[in-house]
C-alpha positions as CSV (number, residue, x, y, z in Angstrom):
1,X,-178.2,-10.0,-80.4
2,X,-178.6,-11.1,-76.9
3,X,-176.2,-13.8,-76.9
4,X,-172.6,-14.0,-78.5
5,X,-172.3,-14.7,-81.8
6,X,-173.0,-18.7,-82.4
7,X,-171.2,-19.2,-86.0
8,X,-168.3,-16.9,-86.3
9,X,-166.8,-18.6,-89.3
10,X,-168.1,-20.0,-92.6
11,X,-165.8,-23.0,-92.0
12,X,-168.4,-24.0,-89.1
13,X,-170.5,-26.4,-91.1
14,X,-170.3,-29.5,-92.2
15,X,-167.5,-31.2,-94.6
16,X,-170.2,-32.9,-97.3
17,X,-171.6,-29.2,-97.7
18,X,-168.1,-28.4,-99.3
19,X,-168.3,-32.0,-100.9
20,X,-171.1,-31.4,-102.9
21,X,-171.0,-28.0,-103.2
22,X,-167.9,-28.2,-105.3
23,X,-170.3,-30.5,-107.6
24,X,-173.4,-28.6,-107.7
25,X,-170.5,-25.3,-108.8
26,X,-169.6,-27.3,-111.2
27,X,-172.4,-29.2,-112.8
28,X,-176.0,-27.9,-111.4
29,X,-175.3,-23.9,-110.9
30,X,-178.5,-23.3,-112.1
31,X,-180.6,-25.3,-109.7
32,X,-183.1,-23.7,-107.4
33,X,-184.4,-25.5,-104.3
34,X,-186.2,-25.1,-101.5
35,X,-185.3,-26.0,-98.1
36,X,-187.9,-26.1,-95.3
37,X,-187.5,-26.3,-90.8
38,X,-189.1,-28.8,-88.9
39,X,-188.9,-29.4,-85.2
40,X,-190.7,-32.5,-84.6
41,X,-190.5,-32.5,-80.8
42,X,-194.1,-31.9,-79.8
43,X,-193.8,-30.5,-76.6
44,X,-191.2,-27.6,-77.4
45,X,-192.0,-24.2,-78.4
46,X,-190.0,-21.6,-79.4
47,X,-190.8,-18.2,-77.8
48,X,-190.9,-15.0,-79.9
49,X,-187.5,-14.0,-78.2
50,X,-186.1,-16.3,-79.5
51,X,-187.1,-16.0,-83.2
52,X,-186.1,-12.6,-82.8
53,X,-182.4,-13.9,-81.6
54,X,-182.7,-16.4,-84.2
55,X,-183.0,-14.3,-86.8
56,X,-180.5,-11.4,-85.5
57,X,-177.9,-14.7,-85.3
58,X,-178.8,-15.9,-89.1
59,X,-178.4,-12.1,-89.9
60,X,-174.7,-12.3,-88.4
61,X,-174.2,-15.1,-89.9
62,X,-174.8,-13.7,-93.1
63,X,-172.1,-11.1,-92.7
64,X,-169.3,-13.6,-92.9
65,X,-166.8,-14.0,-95.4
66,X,-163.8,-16.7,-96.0
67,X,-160.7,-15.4,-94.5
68,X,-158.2,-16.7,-97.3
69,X,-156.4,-18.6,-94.4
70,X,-159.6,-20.2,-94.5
71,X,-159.6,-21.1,-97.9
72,X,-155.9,-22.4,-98.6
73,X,-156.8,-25.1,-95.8
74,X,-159.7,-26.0,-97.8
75,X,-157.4,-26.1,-101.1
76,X,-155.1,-28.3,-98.6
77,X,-158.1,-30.8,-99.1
78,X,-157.3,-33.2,-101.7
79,X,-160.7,-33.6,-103.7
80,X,-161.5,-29.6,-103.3
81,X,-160.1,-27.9,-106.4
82,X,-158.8,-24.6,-107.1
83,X,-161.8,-23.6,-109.2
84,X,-164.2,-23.7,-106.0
85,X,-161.9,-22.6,-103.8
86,X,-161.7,-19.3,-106.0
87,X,-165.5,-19.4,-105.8
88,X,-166.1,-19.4,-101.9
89,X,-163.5,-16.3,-102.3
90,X,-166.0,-14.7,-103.5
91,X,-169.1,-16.2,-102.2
92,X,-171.3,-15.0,-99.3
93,X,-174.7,-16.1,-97.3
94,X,-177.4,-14.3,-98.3
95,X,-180.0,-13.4,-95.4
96,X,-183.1,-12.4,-98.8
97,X,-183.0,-16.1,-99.2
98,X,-184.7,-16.7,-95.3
99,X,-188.2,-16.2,-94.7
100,X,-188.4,-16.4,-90.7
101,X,-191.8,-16.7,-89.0
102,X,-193.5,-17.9,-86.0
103,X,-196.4,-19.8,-88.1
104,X,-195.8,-23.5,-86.9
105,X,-196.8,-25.1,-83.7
106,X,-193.7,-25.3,-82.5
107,X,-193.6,-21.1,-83.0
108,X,-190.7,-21.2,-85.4
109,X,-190.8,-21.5,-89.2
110,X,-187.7,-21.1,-91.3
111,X,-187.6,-21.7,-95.1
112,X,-184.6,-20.7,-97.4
113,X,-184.8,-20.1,-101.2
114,X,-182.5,-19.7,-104.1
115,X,-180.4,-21.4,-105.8
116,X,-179.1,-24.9,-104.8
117,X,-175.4,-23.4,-104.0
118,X,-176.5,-21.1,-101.6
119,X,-179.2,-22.8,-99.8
120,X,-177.6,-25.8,-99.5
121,X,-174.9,-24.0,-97.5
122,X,-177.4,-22.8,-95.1
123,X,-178.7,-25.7,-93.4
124,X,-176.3,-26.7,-90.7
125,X,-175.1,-22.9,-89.6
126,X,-178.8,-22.7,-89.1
127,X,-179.7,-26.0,-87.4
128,X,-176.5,-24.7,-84.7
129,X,-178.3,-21.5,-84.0
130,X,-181.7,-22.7,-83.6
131,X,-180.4,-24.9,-81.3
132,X,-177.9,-23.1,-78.9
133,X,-180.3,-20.1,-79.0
134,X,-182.7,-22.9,-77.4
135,X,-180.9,-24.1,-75.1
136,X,-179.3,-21.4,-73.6
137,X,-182.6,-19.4,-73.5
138,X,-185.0,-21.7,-72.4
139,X,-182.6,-23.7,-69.6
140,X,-179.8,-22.6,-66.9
141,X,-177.3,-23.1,-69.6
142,X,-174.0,-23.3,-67.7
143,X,-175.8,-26.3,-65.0
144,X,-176.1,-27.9,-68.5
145,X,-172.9,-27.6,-69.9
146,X,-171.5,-29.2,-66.3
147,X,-174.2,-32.2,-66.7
148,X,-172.8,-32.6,-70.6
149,X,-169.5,-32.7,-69.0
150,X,-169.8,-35.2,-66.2
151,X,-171.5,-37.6,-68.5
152,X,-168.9,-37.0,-71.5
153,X,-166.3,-38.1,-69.1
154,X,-168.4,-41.6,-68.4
155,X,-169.3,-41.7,-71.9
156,X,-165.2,-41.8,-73.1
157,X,-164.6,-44.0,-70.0
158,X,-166.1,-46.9,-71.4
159,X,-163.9,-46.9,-74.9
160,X,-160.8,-45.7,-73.3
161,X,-161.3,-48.7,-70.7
162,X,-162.3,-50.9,-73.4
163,X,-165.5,-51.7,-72.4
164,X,-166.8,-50.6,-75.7
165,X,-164.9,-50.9,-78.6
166,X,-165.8,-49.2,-81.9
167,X,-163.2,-48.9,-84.0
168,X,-162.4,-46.1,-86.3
169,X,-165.0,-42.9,-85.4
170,X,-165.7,-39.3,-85.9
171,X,-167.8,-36.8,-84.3
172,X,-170.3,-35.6,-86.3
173,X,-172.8,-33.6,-84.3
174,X,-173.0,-29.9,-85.3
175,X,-176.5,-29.6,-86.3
176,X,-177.6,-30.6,-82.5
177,X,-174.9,-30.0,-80.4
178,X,-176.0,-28.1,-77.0
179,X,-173.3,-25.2,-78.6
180,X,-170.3,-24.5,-80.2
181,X,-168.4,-24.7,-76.8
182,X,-169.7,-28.4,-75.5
183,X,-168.9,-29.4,-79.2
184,X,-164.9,-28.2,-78.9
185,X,-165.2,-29.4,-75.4
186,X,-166.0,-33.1,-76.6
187,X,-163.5,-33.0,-79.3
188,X,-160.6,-32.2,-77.8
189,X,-161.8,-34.4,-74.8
190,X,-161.8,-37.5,-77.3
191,X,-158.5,-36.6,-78.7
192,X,-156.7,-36.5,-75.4
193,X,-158.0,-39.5,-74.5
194,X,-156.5,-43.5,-75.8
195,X,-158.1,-46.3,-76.3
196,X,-157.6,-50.0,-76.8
197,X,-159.6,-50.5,-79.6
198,X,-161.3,-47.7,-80.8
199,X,-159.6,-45.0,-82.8
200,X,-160.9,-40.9,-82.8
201,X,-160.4,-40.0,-86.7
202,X,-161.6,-36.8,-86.9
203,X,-165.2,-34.3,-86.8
204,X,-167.5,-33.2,-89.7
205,X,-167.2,-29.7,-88.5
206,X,-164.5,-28.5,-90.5
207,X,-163.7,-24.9,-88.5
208,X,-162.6,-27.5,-85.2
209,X,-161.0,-29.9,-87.3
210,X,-158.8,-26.9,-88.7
211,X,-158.6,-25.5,-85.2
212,X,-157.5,-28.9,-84.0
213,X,-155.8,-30.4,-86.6
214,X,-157.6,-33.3,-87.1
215,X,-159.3,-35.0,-90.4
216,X,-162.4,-33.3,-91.2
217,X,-164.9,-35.8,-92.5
218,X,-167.8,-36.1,-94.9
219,X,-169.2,-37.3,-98.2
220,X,-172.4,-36.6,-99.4
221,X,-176.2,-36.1,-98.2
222,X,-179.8,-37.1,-98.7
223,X,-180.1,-33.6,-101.2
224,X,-177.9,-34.8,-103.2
225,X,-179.6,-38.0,-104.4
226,X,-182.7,-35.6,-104.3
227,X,-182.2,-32.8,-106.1
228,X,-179.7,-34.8,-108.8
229,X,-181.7,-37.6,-109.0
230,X,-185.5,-35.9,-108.8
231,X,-184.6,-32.0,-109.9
232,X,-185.0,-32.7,-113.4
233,X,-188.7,-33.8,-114.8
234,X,-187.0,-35.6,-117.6
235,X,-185.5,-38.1,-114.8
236,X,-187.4,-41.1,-113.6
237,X,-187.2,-40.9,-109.8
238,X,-186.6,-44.4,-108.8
239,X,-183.3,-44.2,-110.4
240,X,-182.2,-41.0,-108.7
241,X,-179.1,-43.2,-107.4
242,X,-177.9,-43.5,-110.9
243,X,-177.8,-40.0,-111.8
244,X,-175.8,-39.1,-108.5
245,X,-173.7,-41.3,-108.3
246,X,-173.0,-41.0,-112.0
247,X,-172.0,-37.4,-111.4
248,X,-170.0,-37.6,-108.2
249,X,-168.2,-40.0,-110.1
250,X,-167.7,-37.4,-112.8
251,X,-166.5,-34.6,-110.0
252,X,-164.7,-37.0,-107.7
253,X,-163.5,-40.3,-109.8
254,X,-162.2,-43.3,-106.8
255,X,-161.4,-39.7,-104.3
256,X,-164.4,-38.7,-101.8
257,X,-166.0,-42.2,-102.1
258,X,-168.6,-43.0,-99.7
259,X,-172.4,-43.5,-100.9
260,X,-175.6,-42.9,-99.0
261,X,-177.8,-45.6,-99.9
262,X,-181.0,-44.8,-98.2
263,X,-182.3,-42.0,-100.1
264,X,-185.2,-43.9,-101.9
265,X,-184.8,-46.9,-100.1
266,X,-181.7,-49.7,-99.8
267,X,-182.7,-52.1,-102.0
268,X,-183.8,-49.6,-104.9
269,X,-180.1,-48.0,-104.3
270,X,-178.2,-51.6,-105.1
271,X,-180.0,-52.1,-108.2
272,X,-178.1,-48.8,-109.5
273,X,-174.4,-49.4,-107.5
274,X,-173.0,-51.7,-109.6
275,X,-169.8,-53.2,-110.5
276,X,-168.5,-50.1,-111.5
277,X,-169.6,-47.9,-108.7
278,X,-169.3,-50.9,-106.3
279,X,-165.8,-50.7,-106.9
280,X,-165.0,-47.0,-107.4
281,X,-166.5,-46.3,-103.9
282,X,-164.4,-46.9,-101.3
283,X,-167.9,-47.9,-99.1
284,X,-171.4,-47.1,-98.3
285,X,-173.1,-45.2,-95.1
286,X,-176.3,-46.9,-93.1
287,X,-178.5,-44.1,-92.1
288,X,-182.1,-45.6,-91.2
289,X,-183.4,-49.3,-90.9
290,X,-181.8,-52.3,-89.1
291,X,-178.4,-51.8,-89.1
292,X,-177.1,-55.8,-88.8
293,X,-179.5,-56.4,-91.6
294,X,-178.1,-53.5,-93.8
295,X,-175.2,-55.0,-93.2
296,X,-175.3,-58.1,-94.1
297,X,-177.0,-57.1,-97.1
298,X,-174.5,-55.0,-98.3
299,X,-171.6,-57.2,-97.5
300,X,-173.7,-59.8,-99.4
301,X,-174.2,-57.5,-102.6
302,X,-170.4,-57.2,-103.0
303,X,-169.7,-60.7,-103.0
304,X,-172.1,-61.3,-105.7
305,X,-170.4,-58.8,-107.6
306,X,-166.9,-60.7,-106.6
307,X,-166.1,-58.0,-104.3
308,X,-164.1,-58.2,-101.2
309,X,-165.9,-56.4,-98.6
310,X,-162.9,-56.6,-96.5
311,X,-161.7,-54.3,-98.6
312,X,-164.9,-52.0,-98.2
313,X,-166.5,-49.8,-95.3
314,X,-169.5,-50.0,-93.3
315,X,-169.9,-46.5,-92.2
316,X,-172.9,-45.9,-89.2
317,X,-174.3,-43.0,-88.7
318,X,-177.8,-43.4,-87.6
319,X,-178.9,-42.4,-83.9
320,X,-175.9,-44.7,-82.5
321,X,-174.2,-44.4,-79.1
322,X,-171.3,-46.2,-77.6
323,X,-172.7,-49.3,-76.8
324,X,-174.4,-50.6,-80.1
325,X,-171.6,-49.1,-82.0
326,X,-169.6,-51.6,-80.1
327,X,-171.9,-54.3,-80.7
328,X,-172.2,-53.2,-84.6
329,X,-168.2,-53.6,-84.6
330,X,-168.0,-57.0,-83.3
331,X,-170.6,-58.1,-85.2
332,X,-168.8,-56.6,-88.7
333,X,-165.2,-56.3,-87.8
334,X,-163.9,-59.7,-89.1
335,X,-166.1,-59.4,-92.7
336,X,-165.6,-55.9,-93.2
337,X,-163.9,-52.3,-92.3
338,X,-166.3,-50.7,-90.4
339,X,-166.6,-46.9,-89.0
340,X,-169.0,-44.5,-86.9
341,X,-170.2,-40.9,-87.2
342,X,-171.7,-40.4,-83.8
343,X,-173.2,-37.0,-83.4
344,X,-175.8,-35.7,-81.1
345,X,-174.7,-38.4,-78.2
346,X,-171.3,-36.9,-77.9
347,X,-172.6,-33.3,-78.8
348,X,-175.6,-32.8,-76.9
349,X,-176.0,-35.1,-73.8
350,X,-177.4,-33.9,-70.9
351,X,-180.5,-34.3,-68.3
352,X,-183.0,-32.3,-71.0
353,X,-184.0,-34.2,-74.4
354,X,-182.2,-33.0,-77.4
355,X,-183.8,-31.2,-80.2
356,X,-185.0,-33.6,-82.7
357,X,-184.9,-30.9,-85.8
358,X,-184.1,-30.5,-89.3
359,X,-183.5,-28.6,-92.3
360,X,-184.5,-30.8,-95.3
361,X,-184.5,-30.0,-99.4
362,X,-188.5,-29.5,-100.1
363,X,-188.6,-28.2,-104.0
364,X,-186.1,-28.6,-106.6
365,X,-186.2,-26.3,-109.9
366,X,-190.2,-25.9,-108.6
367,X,-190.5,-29.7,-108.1
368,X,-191.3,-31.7,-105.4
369,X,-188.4,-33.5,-104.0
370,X,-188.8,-36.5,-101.3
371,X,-187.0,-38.8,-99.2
372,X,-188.3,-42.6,-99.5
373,X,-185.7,-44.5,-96.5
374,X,-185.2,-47.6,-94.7
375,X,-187.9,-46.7,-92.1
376,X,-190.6,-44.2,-91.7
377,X,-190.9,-40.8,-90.3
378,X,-187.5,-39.4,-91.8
379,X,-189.4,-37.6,-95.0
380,X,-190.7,-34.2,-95.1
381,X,-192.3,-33.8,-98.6
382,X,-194.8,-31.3,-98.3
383,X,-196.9,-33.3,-101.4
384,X,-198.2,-36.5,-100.4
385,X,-199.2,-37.0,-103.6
386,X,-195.1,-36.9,-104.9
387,X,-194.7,-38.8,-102.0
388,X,-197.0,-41.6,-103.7
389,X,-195.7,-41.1,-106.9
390,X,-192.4,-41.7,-105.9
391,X,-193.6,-44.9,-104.0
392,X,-195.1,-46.6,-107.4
393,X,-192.0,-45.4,-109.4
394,X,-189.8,-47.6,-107.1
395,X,-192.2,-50.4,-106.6
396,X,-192.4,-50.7,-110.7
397,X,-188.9,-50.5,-110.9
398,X,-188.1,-53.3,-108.3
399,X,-190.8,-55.6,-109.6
400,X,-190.5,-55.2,-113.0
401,X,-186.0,-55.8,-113.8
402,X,-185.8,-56.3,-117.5
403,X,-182.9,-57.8,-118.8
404,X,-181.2,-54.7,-119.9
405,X,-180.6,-53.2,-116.5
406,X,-177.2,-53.2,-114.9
């Protein structure tokens, strides 16, 4: 390798990975997917020196193992049970499962293959390399790290003067952050900081939320609606909601309670959550569309089902920044709790665009598996003709509600 080491513990990913992956151990081990890399900024290209350190850094990666100090934190957490725990003791990356190429335009192609408990762990250690490997070989990497600085310090200025006031928020920008340093930077920037109204609860990176003892935080992703929901043929797509939240419900009961509701659309996602689920989950999380109109719409759902959603959360996590967090606060704070995941505007702001990538499930169990959400441009199906399929499966289902459907 060229550079140091980017991910030097299996800790270093996100908390949700955990969160499923305790569910997939213990009720889809034998699931297969298929996870494919896309880069979808048009004017970067990735130089074959840097697929080379890419890979080396994947391939170090691989050689990690869970130090058992490691593991009794995550035992510590309350919804992570011995049984897993015991597994990760014995569980390690495998660098067969990457195919690594320089067939895109972009010059980088990554896909990762096996089964679901070992490729979904891969995503977000890889998302961090390809991006710091970026950044610090294509740009004068430490003028960066002093621009993401001075702007940091403006950025926190404007809660801790109450300019902006957001609430409850975490930091949740791993997969883009400019590198592991700027991301421990920001954190323990926010925490030595106070604020009138606006409260730093913790990161999704669990290895800095260990190191700094703060909350890590996370639920669940877009693969898991997917691949529960979609991974089985005998399932009908549009109510991929049901099945997952029927078996997080199973792993998790009332603990670890926050849905995702745009997997195959908002709307198609309330027709499945319930009374039950409505009240078993402690909220939901807005991750594409208009987020006042989300909103609303979810606030009015639960009082239909004779809900308080005072007593529910509004969790945004969709492209925000300071200032329309704050505005999405005031506009929410007196009807419901409301919180922010903020990620690649505290991780990686600086006088160069961020990476707009992502690692995204592409096959389950040799099926097609697609993303349907609030707004266009956030699926990567590889079949448009799934993709169509799983259109006219939701449109049937939303026009056609039969009396027997709760």
């Amino acid at each position: 390798m060229k550079l140091n080491q980017i991910i030097n513990s299996l800790l270093e990913t996100d908390l949700y990975k955990f969160s499923m992956g305790q569910a997939i151990y213990h009720q889809f081990t034998d699931y297969k997917t298929t996870w494919s890399f896309k880069c979808r900024n048009t004017d970067v290209v990735f130089t074959s020196e840097m697929v080379e350190e890419i890979k080396d850094q994947i391939k170090a990666y691989c050689d990690l193992r869970f130090s058992e100090e490691e593991l009794e934190y995550l035992h510590k957490i309350k919804w992570l049970k011995g049984s897993y725990v015991d597994f990760l003791r014995l569980w390690k990356p495998r660098y067969d499962d990457f195919e690594i190429t320089t067939d895109a335009a972009c010059g980088l192609t990554i896909e990762t293959r096996g089964t679901w408990l070992n490729t979904s762990m891969y995503e977000i250690p890889t998302l961090a390399i390809v991006n710091e490997v970026f950044f610090r070989m294509t740009y004068d990497y430490q003028d960066l790290l002093e621009d993401f600085k001075v702007r940091l310090d403006k950025k926190i200025e404007k809660i801790a003067s109450g300019s902006c006031n957001i609430g409850p928020f975490s930091e949740f920008g791993i997969r883009r952050r400019l590198s592991g340093e700027a991301q421990a930077y920001a954190i323990e920037k926010l925490m030595a900081a106070t604020y009138p109204d606006s409260v730093f609860v913790g990161t999704s990176n669990v290895f800095l939320a260990k190191k700094y003892g703060i909350t890590p935080v996370g639920t669940m992703a877009h693969e898991w609606i997917m691949c529960v929901g979609q991974g089985n043929h005998k399932h009908n797509p549009a109510y991929s909601n049901w099945f997952a939240l029927d078996a997080w419900v199973k792993e998790y009961g009332v603990l670890n309670g926050t849905a995702l509701t745009d997997a195959i659309t908002t709307d198609c996602f309330l027709r499945d959550f319930q009374l039950t689920y409505a009240t078993l989950f402690s909220g939901v999380r807005h991750d594409s569309g208009d987020p006042k109109a989300w909103g609303d719409k979810i606030i009015e759902h639960y009082k239909a089902l004779g809900l308080d959603p005072k007593t529910k959360t509004l969790l945004f996590s969709d492209s925000l920044d300071f200032e329309r967090a704050s505005d999405l606060y005031a506009y929410f704070k007196d009807r419901s709790k409301v919180a922010f995941g903020i990620g690649t505007y505290i991780s990686n702001d600086t006088k160069v665009p961020a990476l707009n990538i992502v690692m995204k499930t592409t096959l389950c169990n040799g099926m097609d598996v697609a993303k349907i959400s609030d707004v266009s441009g956030k699926g990567m199906c590889k079949n448009p003709a799934y993709v169509e399929y799983l259109q006219r499966c939701i449109d049937w289902r939303m026009n056609h509600r039969n009396q027997y459907e709760v």
